[in-house]
Each structure stands twice: as C-alpha cells, then as structure tokens.
N, C-alpha and C positions, 0 to 999 in steps of 0.2 A: 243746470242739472240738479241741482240742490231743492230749488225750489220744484219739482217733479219728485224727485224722489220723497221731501215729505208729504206733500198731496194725495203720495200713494199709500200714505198710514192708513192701513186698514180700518182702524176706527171712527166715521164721518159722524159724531153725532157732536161736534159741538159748531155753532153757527161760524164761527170765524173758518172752522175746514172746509164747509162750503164755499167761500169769498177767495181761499187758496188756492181750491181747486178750481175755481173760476178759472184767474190769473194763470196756474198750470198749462187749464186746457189752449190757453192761447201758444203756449210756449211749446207745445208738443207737437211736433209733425205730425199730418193728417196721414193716418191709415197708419200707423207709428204702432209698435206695444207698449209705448207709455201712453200716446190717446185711447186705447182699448182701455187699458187700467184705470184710467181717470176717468173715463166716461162710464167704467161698472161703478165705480164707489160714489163718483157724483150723482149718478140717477139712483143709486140706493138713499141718496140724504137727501136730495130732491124727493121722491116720491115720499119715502118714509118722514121724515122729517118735515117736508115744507108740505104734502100732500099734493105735490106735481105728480101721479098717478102716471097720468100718457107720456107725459116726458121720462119720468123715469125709466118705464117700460121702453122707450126709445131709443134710451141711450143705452140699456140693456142690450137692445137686440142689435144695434149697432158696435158695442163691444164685443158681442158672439160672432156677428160677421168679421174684426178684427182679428178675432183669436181663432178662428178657420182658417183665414185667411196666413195666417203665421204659424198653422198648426202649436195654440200655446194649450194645451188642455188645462193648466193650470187657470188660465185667463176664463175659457170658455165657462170650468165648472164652475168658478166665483160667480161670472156674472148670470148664467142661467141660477145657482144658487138663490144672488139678490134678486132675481125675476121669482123666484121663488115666495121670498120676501114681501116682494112687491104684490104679488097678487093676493095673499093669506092678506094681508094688512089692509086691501082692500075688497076682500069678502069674493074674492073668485079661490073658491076651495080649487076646486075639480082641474082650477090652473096653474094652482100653486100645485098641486101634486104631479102634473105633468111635467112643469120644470124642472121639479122635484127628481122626477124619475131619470130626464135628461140627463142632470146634472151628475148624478147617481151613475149612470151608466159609464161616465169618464172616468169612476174611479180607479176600475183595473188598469187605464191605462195610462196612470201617475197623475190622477187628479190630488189634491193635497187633504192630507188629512184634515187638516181645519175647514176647509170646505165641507168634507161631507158632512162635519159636525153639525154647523151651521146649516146647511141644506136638510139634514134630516132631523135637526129642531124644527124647523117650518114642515114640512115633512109631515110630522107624526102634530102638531098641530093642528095642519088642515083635516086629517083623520078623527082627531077629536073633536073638532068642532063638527062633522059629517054622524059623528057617533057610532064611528067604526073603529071603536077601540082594539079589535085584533089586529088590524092595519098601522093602526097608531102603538100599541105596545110593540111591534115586532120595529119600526123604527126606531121611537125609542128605547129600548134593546141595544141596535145596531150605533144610535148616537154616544151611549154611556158607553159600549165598548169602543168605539172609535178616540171618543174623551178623553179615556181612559191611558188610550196609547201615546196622547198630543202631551200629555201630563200640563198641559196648560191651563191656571186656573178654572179662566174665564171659559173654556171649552167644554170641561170638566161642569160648571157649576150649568150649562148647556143641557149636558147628559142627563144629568139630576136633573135639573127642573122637567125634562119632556117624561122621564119616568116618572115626576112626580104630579105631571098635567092628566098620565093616562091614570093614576093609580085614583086623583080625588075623582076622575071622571067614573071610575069603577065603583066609586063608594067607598073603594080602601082606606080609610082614612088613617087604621094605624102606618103602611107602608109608606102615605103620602106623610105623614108626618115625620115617619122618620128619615126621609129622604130629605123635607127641609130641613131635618134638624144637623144632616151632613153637608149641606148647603151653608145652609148657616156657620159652621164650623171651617168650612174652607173661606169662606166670605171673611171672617174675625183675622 
C-alpha cells in the first residue's frame, strides 16, 4: 500500500517517480482507483517527460475510463487535465483546449481546485499560442483566481505566470513584468 500511495505524489517529474510508478502499476488491481491514478500521472511523465506522446495519451484515456467507471470526478478532471498537457506539449492546440474544456466542465461538480489550476494553465496557453488572447486572458483570469483560493505556492506561481504569458503576448510588458516580479517574490 505504501508503495502506491507514494507513486501517486502528484509531482512525476523526476526520473526515479517514473521507475516507482512502474513498480506501482504492477501492484495495483486492474480497473482499481489506484491504477486510474497511476496510469494519469505515469502517462503525464511518460509523454511530458520521456516524449511517449501516444502512450501517454493512452493511459490518459484509460484513466478516464477508470474514473467513469468509479464515478471519481476528481480522477477524471486530473487526467483529462494531463490530456491537456499532453497535447499543448505536443503542438495539438485545438486538443489541448478540448480537454481543457472537458476537464473544466467537472468542476461544479467537485472537480479539485488544483486541477482546474493546472488545466487552465494549459488552457489559456494553447490560446496564446492560437493568438486568441481574449480566450487566453479570460482563463487566465479564472487560473489566478482559482490560485488564488488553493493558496498553494506552486498553484499560485501557476496563476501568475498564465497572466503573465497573456500580458508579454499583449505587449504589456509593464504588467508582465510586474507579474514576474510577484512571481519571483513568492519563488524567494
């Protein structure tokens, strides 16, 4: 059990949480909500991290069917979230905002606030890289207030950056700078 429950440390980016979570998924009953949970955050470090793309998005959508299947909304928004992720990261905008919006849509019904953070960092992203900064400000908007309520750092430092992605995208450059400079401030 131990070994499952750290595997499901939301944070996969250093190589050894891949190699855990390997080991995990073996330990985890199939069709389980600990294999949902380890199969979102392993194909988020898979695709993000190792560039397994189709894998990742695999295990994604096999975590969604998991988290239907269990009614977890919590599960489902994460890993449509990292489907999120997964596709901005490899240049399918129009899918990552689809996700996006999926993921978006479980919030009223007790999706987690760090999810949406996260989801609508990628979000307002694939808006800015599309150069539909109306789109992209009104997410990010909805990221820093969401951020804002998690009071968690790294959530927080989230918020900021997506308002500070649309504002250099704007030309703002005073607001984008002083957005890093409150970034920077909570980072120290």
């Amino acid at each position: 059990r131990a070994a499952l429950d750290v595997a499901r440390y939301p944070f996969p980016f250093a190589p050894v949480y891949v190699d855990l979570t390997e080991l995990a998924l073996k330990l985890a009953p199939p069709g389980s909500l600990d294999e949902g949970w380890l199969l979102s955050a392993y194909g988020r470090a898979i695709g993000s991290d190792r560039g397994d793309f189709a894998k990742g998005l695999e295990y994604q959508r096999r975590a969604i069917e998991i988290a239907r299947e269990h009614r977890d909304v919590s599960l489902e928004m994460w890993a449509l979230g990292r489907a999120a992720t997964l596709h901005y990261a490899f240049r399918q905008l129009e899918e990552a905002i689809a996700s996006a919006a999926a993921a978006m849509a479980l919030a009223p019904r007790g999706g987690p606030e760090h999810a949406a953070v996260h989801t609508l960092f990628w979000d307002a992203m694939a808006h800015v890289s599309l150069g539909r900064l109306e789109q992209a400000s009104a997410r990010a908007d909805a990221c820093l207030e969401v951020a804002e309520k998690t009071r968690a750092a790294f959530r927080l430092l989230q918020g900021l950056g997506a308002k500070a992605m649309v504002a250099g995208a704007r030309g703002d450059w005073e607001v984008a700078l002083n957005l890093s400079d409150r970034m920077a401030a909570l980072s120290a």
